[in-house]
N, C-alpha and C positions, 0 to 999 in steps of 0.2 A: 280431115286436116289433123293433122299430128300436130299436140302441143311444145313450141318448143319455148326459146328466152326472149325471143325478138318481139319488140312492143306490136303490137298490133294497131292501127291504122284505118282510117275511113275506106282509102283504096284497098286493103285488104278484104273488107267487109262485102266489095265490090265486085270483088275476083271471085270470094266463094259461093255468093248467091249465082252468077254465070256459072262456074263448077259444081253446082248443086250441091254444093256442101254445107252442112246445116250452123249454125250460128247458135251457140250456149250462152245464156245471159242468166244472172241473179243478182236479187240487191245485195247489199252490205250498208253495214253503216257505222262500221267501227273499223278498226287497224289491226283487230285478228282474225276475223271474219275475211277479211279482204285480202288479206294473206294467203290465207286459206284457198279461198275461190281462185283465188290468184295461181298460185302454186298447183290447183287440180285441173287445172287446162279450162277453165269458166273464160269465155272470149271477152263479155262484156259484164261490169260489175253496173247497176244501177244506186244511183243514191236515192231512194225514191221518195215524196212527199209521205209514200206509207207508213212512214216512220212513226208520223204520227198518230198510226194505230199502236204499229207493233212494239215501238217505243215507249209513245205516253200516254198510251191506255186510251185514247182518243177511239169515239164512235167513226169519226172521220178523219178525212186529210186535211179539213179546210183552218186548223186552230196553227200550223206549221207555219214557222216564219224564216224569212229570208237568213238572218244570224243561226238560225239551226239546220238550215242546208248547209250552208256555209262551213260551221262547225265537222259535220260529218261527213263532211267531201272532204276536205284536208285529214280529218283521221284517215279514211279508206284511201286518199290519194298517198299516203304517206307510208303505206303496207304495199302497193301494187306495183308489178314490173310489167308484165304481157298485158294486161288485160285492161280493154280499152274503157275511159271511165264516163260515166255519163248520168248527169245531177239534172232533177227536174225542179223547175223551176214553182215557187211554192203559188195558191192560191191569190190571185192579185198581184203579182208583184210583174205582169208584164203586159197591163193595160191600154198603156201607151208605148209610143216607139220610147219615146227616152227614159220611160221606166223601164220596159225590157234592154237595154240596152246597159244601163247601168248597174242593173240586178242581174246580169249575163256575166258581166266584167266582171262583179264581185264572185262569181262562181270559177269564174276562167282564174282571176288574180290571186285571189285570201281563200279559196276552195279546191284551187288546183282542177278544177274540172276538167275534161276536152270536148265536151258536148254539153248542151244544154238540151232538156225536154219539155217543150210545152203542149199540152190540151186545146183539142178544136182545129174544126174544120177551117173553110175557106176565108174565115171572117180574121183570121191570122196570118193569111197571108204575107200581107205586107210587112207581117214583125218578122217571119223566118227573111225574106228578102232584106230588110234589115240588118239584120246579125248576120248573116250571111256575108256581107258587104262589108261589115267589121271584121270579117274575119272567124268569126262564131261558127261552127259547126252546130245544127242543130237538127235532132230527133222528134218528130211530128207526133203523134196522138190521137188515133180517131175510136169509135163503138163507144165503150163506155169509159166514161171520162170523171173518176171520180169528184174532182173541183166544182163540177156541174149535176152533184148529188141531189139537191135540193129541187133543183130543176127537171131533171130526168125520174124522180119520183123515187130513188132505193138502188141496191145493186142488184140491177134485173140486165138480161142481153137485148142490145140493143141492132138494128138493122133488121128483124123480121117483115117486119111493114115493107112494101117495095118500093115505093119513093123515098123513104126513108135509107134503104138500100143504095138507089138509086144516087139522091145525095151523094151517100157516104165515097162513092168510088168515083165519084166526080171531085168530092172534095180531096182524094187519092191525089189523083196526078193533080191537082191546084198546089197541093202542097209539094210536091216533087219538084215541080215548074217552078216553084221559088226560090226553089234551092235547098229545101230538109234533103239529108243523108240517108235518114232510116226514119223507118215510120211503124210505131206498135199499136195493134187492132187489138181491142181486149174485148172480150166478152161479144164477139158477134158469132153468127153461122158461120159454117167449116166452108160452105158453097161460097158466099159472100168472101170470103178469108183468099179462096183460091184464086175469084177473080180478081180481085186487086191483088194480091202478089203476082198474077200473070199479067198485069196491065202498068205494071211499075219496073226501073231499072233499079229502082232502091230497092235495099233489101227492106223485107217485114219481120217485127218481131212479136209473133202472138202471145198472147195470154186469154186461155179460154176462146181460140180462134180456130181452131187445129191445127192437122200437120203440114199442111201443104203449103206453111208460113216460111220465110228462109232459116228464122231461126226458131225460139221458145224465150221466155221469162217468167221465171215465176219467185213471189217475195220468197225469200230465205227461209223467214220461220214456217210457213205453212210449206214448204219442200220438207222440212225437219217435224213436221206434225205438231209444231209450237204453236199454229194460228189457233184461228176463230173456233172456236166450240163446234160449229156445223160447218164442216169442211166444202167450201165451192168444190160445186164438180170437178171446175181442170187441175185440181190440182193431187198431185198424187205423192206419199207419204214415202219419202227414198232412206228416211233413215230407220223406218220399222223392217226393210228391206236389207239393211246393212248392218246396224247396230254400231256403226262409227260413224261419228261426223265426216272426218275424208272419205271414208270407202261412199257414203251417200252423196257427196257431191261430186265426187269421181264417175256413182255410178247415173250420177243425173247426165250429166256432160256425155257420158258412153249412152246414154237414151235417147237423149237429143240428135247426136249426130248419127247414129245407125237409124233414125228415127222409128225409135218402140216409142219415143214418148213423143206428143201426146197418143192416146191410143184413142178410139171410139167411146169412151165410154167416158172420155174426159171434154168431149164437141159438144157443140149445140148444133144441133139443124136446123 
């Protein structure tokens, strides 16, 4: 898919995964950044709860609150032209339908968002059906699920176990049948990865899932070699590659969609 001005769109997202065309996604969380991603053909900018690593020095996501989603959706919403925008929704704040509902609206209203992202399987059902219903556009979340760090034991990949698997792609289409638009697999097998992108109409967008996902994501600063001291596996360094910020996000977008990236060597099995 050739980048061009024209915003892009749920139904567009819909077209490429049938055309097998790969789908480019990165966070931002500021209004040059987002510009940026914006202007180098990035299909989908995330606002991620990441922030609160790669922002405030946070061991995790769970310290993030609703007024600093909010915050950095309206910056990145206020740089962006094409690229479609989509803010996760923080730790707790979509426990009940009418908290999720109101903390959706505050993202849609005072954040500009167009999608909302939340974590978990089928036990969320009825929130995406929910917002759905409102109107809300919402992106699903299954493997590992960072909000539920404390519970799942670390950042380890999750789905190895086969019930566990087995779950995981049952809670696949639950969430599709509610009504999520897209749905991101992080950190499972490349095998597990392909059969739920094969068993869904929605597109998938991996991270640390492999390639056979519709599209990729990966945080900003670790694409830029900014992150974590010990580099996760899927993730691969595009600016020691280029040596400009554009030429490396240009050349993530040309990775993604020729798909050289992810490569083998950035999978789990």
């Amino acid at each position: 898919m050739e980048c061009n001005d024209q915003a892009l769109t749920v139904q567009a997202f819909l077209g490429m995964k049938k055309r097998g065309e790969r789908i480019a996604c990165l966070t931002a969380y500021d209004a040059s950044f987002s510009r940026l991603l914006d202007q180098s053909g990035v299909d989908i900018i995330l606002v991620g709860d990441s922030l609160g690593m790669v922002i405030k020095g946070e061991q995790n996501t769970l310290s993030v609150t609703m007024d600093e989603m909010v915050y950095h959706s309206c910056c990145v919403a206020k740089a962006r032209k094409r690229a479609w925008l989509i803010v996760d929704l923080p730790f707790m704040s979509y426990s009940s339908l009418p908290q999720a509902a109101k903390n959706s609206a505050r993202l849609v209203r005072e954040g500009y968002a167009q999608m909302v992202k939340l974590e978990g399987g089928r036990r969320f059902a009825d929130t995406i059906r929910h917002l759905v219903e409102q109107g809300i556009p919402v992106c699903g979340h299954l493997g590992l699920t960072p909000q539920s760090i404390h519970r799942i034991g670390g950042f380890r990949v999750q789905g190895k176990d086969p019930e566990v698997a087995a779950r995981m792609k049952e809670d696949a289409i639950v969430l599709e049948e509610a009504g999520a638009d897209l749905l991101v697999l992080e950190c499972i097998p490349r095998s597990l990865a392909t059969e739920i992108t094969r068993s869904l109409s929605i597109p998938t967008i991996g991270i640390g899932a492999g390639e056979a996902c519709d599209g990729q994501v990966l945080v900003l600063q670790d694409m830029l070699g900014m992150g974590a001291e010990k580099k996760p596996r899927f993730v691969r360094d595009f600016l020691a590659d280029t040596g400009r910020l554009e030429a490396a996000v240009k050349s993530y977008v040309k990775a993604v969609r020729e798909g050289e990236f992810p490569a083998t060597e950035h999978t789990f099995e």
